[in-house]
C-alpha positions in Angstrom: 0.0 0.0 0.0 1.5 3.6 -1.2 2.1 6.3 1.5 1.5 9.4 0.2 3.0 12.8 1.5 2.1 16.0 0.6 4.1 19.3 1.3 5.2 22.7 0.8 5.2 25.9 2.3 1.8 27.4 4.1 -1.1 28.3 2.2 -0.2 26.5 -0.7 -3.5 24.5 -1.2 -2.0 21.0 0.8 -4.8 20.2 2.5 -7.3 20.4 -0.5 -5.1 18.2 -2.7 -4.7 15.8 0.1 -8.5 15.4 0.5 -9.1 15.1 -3.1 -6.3 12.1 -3.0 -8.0 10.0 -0.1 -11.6 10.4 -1.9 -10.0 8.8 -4.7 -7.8 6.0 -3.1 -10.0 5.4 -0.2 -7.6 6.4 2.5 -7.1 8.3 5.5 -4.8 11.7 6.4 -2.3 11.9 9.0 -1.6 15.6 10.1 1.8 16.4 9.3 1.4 20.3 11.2 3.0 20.7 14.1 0.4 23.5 15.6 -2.9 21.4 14.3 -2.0 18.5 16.9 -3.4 20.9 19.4 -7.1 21.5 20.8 -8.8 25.1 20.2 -5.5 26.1 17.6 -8.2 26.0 14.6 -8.3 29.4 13.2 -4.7 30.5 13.3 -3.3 27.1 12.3 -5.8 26.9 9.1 -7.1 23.7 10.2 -9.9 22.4 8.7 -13.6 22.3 10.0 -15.0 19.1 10.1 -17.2 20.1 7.4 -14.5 20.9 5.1 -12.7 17.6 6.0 -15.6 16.1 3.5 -15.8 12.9 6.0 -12.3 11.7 5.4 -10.9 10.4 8.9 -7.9 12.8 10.0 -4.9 11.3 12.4 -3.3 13.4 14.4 -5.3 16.7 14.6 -6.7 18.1 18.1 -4.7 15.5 20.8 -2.8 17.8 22.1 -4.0 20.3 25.0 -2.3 24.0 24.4 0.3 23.5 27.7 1.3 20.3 26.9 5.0 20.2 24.8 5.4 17.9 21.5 8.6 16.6 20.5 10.0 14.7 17.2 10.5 11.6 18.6 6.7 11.9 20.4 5.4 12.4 16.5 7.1 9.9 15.3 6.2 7.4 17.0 2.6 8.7 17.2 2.6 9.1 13.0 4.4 5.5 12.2 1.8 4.5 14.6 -1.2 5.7 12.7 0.4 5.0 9.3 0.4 0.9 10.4 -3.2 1.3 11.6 -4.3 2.8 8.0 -2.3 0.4 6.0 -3.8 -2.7 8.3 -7.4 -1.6 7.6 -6.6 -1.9 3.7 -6.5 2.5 3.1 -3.9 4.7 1.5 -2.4 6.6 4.3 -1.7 9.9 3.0 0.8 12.8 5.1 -0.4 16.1 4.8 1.5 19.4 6.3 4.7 21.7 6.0 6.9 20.9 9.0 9.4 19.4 7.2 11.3 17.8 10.4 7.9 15.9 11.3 7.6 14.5 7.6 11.5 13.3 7.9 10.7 11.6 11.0 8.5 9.8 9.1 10.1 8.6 6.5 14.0 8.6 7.9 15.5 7.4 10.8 16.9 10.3 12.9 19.7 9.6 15.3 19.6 12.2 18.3 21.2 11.1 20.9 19.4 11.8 24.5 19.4 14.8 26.1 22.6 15.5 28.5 21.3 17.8 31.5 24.6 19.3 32.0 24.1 20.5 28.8 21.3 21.8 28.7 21.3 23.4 31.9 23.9 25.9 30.6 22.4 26.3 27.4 19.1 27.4 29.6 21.6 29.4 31.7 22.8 31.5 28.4 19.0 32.3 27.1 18.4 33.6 30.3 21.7 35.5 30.1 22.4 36.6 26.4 19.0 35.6 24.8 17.5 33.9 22.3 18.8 35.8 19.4 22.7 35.6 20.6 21.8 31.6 20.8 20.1 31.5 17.4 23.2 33.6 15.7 25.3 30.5 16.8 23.0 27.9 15.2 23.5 29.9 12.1 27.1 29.7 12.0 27.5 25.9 13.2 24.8 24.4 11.0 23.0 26.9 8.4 20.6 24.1 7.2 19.4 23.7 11.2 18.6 27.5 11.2 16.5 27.4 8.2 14.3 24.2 9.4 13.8 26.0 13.2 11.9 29.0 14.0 13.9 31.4 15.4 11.5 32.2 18.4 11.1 28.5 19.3 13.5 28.7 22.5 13.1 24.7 23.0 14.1 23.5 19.6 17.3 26.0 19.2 18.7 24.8 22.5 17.9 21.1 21.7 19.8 22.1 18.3 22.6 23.5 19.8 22.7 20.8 22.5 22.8 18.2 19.8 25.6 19.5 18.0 28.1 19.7 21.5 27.1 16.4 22.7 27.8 15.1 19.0 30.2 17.3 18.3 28.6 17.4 14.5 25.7 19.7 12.8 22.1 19.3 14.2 21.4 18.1 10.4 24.3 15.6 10.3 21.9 13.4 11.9 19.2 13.6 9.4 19.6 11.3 6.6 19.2 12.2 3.4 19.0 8.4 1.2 16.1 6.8 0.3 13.4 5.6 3.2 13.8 2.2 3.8 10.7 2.3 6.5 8.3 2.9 3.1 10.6 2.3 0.6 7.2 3.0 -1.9 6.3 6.1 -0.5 5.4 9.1 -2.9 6.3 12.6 -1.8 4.3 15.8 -3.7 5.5 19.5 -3.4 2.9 22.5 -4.2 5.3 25.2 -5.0 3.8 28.8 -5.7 5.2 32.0 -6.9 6.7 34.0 -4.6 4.3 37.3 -4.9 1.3 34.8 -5.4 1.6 33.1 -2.2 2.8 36.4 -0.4 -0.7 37.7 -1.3 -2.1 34.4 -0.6 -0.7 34.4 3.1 -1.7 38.2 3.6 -5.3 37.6 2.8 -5.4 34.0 5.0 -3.9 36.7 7.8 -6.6 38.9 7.2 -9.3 36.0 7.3 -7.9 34.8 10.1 -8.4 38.2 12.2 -12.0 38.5 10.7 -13.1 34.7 11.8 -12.0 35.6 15.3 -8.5 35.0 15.7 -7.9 37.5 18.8 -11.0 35.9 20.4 -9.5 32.4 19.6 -6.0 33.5 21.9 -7.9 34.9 24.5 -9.9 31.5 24.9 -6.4 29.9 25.1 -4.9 32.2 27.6 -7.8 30.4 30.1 -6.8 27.0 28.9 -3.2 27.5 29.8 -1.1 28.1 26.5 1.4 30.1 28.7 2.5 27.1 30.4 3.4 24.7 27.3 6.6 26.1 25.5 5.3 25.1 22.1 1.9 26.6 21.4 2.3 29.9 22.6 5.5 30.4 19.7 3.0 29.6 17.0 2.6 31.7 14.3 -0.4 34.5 15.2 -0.7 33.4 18.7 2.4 35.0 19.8 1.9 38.2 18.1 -1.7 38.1 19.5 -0.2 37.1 23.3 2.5 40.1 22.7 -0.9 42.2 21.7 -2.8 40.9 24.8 -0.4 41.5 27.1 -0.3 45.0 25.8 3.6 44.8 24.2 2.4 45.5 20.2 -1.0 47.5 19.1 -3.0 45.0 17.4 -2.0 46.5 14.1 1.2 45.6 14.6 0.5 42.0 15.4 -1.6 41.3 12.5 1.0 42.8 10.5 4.7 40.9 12.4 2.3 37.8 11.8 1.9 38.1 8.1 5.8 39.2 8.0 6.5 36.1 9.8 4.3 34.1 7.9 6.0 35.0 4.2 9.5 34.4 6.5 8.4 31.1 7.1 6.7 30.1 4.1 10.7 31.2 2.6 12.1 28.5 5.1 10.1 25.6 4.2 10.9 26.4 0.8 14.3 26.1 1.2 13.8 22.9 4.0 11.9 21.0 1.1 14.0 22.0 -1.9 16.6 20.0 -0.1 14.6 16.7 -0.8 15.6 14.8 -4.1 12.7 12.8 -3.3 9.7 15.3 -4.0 7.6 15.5 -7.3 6.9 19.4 -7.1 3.9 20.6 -8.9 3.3 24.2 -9.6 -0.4 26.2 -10.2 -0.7 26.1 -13.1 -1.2 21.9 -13.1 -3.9 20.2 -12.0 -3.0 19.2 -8.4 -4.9 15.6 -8.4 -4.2 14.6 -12.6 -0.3 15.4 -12.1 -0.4 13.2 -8.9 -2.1 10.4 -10.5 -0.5 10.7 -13.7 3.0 10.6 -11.8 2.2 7.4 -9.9 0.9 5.6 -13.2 4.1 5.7 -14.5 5.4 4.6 -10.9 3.1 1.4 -11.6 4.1 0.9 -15.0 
């Protein structure tokens, strides 16, 4: 039974194409977001109602609560997980999202070695004492590729970085193969790529819905559910320009528009994460998403 991935950067039609592919091969999605794991992140993360998910059954979406931390290892186990369950029921499992790592641990084998609390216990000591940006600087200079696949303002994943590469002694990425899966040695991988303009205008106007379905009101809902006391949530993109706003650091102009610079910043990283992969089929606008995919895997068959 194929696996199916598709990826690309935010707010370049994924999640249509993958519900159009599991209406036509019978199968089942497995949420490849790192926000849409968690409960009450709907609006801000783009995640789709369950009206719009057309009936198709989605893994991974909403079993998170906002103060509870994910990590890679946590997803990976919970995504090979699901994948088995799919493919023992007789469905196409099919990956949706854009965080690239998550997809990887998927697909790869990734080799980080446990956490070393001497370590990071002066790693926490220097954010506290130089700060985040001084910490992210180094992960630029000691492994470039590592810099690109993190978010700058995600505090947890920088340090883990950096605490991977002195414990190793080697880049963060050196531990991420790049051959050929050998876990689904058939699986397909499909890139939506975009102009750059386009999707710039695409993410400003999902910023803009986003604010008009409620977003603000969405954050203040998860301040009363705790998303101050999970590290992960509260860096997402939106909700920490709309905690920042809240808390009365930013105007509320200003956070709508830092989230929609952030956004095309992001959007520029995945780019450049997924560009990496020899693997991925990329598909442009101008095809038709669901002919090009099924037209590629014919010839896979033949």
């Amino acid at each position: 039974m194929k696996l199916l991935v598709v990826c690309g950067a935010t707010a370049t039609g994924k999640s249509q194409l993958a519900i159009s592919l599991a209406q036509h091969f019978d199968g089942e999605i497995v949420n490849a977001d790192s926000m849409q794991i968690y409960r009450g992140m709907d609006i801000g993360t783009a995640k789709l109602s369950v009206e719009e998910r057309e009936g198709i059954v989605h893994h991974l979406l909403d079993v998170l609560d906002v103060n509870q931390d994910s990590t890679v290892a946590w997803y990976q186990s919970a995504a090979r997980a699901a994948i088995t369950d799919i493919h023992a029921r007789g469905k196409c499992a099919i990956v949706v999202g854009g965080t690239g790592l998550y997809i990887k641990s998927i697909l790869d084998e990734l080799n980080f070695p446990d956490t070393d609390p001497a370590v990071r216990k002066n790693l926490e000591k220097e954010l506290e004492s130089i700060g985040l940006n001084a910490l992210f600087e180094r992960l630029e200079k000691l492994d470039p590729a590592a810099a690109i696949a993190i978010d700058r303002a995600n505090s947890r994943r920088v340090i883990r970085a950096l605490e991977v590469i002195e414990i190793t002694g080697k880049p963060f990425t050196a531990n991420l193969p790049r051959e050929a899966s050998t876990r689904y040695p058939d699986a397909a991988q499909f890139g939506l790529v975009m102009d750059r303009e386009k999707l710039n205008e695409r993410i400003s106007a999902r910023v803009d819905r986003m604010w008009d379905e409620g977003f603000v009101s969405e954050v203040e809902t998860l301040l009363g559910r705790g998303i101050k006391d999970g590290r992960t949530a509260q860096l997402a993109l939106g909700y920490s320009q709309i905690i920042a706003y809240l808390d009365g650091r930013i105007s509320q102009d200003e956070a709508r528009e830092d989230t929609k610079r952030a956004t095309r910043q992001y959007a520029r990283r995945q780019e450049t994460w997924f560009s990496r992969d020899a693997r991925i089929t990329w598909i442009s606008p101008v095809q038709p998403h669901l002919q090009t995919v099924l037209a590629h895997l014919e010839k896979l068959d033949s």
